[in-house]
C-alpha positions as CSV (number, residue, x, y, z in Angstrom):
1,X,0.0,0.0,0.0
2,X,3.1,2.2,0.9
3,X,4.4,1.6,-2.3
4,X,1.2,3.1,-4.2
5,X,1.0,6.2,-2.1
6,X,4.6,6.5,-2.8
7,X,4.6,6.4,-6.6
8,X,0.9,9.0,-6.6
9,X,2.9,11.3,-4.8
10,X,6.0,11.0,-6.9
11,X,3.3,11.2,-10.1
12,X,2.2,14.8,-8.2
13,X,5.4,16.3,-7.6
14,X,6.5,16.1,-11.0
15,X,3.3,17.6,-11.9
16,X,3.8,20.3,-9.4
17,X,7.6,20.3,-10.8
18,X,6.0,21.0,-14.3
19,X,3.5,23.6,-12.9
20,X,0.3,22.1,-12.3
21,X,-1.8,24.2,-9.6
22,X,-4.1,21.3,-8.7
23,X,-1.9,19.4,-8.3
24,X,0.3,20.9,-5.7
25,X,-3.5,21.5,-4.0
26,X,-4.0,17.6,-4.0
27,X,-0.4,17.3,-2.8
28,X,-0.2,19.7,-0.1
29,X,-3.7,19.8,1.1
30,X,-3.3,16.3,3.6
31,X,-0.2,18.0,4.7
32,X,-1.6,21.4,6.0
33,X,-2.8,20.0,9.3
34,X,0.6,19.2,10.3
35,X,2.4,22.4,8.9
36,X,-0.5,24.0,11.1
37,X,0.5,22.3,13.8
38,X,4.2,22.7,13.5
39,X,3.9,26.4,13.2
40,X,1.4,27.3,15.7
41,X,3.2,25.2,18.3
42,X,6.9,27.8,17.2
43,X,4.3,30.9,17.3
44,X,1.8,30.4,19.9
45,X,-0.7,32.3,17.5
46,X,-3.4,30.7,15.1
47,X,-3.6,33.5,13.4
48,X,0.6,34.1,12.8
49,X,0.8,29.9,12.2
50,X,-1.5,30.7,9.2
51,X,0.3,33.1,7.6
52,X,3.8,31.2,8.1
53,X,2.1,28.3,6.6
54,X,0.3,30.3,3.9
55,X,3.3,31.9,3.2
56,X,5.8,28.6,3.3
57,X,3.4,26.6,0.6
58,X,3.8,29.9,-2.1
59,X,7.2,30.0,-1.4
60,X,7.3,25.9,-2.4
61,X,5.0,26.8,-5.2
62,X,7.7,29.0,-5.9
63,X,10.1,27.0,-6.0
64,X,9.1,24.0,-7.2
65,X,11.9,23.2,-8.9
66,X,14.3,22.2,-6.4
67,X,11.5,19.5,-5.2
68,X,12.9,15.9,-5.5
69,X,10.3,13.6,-7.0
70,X,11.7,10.8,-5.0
71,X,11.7,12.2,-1.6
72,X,8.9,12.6,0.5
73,X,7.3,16.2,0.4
74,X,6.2,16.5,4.2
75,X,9.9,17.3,5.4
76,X,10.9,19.8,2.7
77,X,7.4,21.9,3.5
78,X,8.1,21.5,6.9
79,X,11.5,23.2,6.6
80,X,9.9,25.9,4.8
81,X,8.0,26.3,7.1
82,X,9.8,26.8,10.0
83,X,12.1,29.0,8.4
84,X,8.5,31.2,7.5
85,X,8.6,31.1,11.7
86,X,11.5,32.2,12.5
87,X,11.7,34.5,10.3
88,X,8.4,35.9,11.6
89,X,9.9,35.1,15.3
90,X,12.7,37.6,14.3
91,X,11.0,40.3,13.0
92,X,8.8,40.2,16.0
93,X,12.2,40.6,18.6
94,X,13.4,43.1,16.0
95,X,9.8,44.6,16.3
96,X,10.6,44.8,19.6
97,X,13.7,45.8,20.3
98,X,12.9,49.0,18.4
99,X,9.8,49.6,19.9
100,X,7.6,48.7,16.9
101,X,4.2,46.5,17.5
102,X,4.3,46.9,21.4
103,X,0.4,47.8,21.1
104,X,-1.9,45.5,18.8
105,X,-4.8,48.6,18.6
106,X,-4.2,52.0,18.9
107,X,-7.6,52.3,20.9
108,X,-6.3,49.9,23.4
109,X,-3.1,51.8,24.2
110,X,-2.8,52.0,27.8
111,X,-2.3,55.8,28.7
112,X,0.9,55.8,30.4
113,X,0.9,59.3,32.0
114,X,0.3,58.5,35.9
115,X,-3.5,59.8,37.1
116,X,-3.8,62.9,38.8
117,X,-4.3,61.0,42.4
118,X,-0.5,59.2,41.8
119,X,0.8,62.5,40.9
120,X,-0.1,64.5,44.2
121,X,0.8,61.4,45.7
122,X,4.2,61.6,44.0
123,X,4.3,65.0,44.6
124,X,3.5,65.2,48.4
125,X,6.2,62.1,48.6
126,X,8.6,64.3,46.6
127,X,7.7,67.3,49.4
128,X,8.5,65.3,52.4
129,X,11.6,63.7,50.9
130,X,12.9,67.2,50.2
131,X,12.1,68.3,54.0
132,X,13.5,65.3,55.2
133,X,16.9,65.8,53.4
134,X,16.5,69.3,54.9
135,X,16.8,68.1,58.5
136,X,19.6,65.4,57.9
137,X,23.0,66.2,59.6
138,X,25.1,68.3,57.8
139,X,27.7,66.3,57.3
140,X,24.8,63.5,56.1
141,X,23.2,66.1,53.8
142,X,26.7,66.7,51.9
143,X,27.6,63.6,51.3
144,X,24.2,62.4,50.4
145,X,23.4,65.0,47.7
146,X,27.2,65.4,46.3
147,X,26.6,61.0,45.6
148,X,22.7,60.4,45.0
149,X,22.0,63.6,43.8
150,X,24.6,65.4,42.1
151,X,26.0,62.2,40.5
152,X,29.7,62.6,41.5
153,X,31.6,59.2,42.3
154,X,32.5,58.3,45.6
155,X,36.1,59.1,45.2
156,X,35.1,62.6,43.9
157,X,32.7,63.6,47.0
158,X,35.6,62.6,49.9
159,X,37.9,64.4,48.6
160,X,35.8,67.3,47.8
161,X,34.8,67.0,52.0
162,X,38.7,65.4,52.9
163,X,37.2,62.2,54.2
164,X,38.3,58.6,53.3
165,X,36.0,56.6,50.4
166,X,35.1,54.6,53.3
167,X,33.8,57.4,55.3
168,X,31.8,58.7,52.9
169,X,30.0,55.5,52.0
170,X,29.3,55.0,55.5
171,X,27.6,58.6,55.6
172,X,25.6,58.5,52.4
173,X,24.8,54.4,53.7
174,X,23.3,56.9,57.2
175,X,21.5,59.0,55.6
176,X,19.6,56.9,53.1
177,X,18.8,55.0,56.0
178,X,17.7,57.3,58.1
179,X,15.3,58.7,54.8
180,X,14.0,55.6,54.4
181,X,12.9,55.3,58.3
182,X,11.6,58.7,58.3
183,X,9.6,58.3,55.1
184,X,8.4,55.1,54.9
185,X,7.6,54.3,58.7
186,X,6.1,57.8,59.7
């Protein structure tokens, strides 16, 4: 029986070779449940696995040519077409990495601007921060600001107040700390 099924489809491809539309139709219709199957298992989408397998059987109608009437079909449409996914896997990463396709509808975009509530929240929190850096220790305050505020390195705030590296990330250690307790446990 294997041997029948094996000479109908040989019969097939070298129609399809010779560029007969039906049949390529009669030869990869059977097949499309697997290709389906294949891709949607590399894409996770229906909807992307039937365009990867849409687009892998033109491009074997395409080129029908290279297709060896004495192999079987399934594994050369099956390369096709999961070279169709990753190629569609890579443009999605690339769509990704630049920012492209992050939102599927523009109606659905989530507004990312924080609600009026967060921003007095924010802005109160902002406030008390401020005050509390006020009332730090001088010695505290300077090191605190000149590291986590003003952006200099460690080495460049102690010697800008003659203290050792060490020093200094022991005081700017102190005063986040003491931020922390004043702002978050009063």
């Amino acid at each position: 029986m294997q041997g029948q099924s094996d000479s109908y489809d040989q019969n097939l491809v070298t129609k399809v070779v010779a560029g007969d539309r039906r049949a390529f139709t009669q030869l990869v219709e059977p097949l499309i449940p697997v290709l389906m199957s294949t891709a949607q298992r590399m894409l996770g989408v229906r909807d992307e696995a039937e365009d990867a397998v849409q687009n892998a059987l033109a491009s074997a109608w395409i080129a029908r040519a290279q297709i060896d009437p004495t192999r079987p079909i399934l594994p050369f449409l099956t390369t096709i077409t999961l070279n169709k996914c990753r190629d569609k896997l890579r443009r999605k990463k690339a769509a990704r990495f630049l920012g492209f396709g992050t939102v599927a509808m523009p109606e659905l975009a989530v507004d990312l601007s924080p609600s009026p509530e967060a921003e007095a929240v924010d802005r109160q929190l902002l406030q008390k921060t401020h005050a509390e850096i006020q009332r730090l220790p001088l010695r505290l305050r300077e090191a605190l600001i000149l590291v986590a505020i003003d952006g200099q390195s460690q080495n460049e705030a102690a010697v800008l107040l003659g203290i050792s590296e060490k020093a200094l990330e022991a005081l700017v250690y102190r005063a986040r700390k003491r931020l922390r307790e004043k702002i978050l446990f009063e």
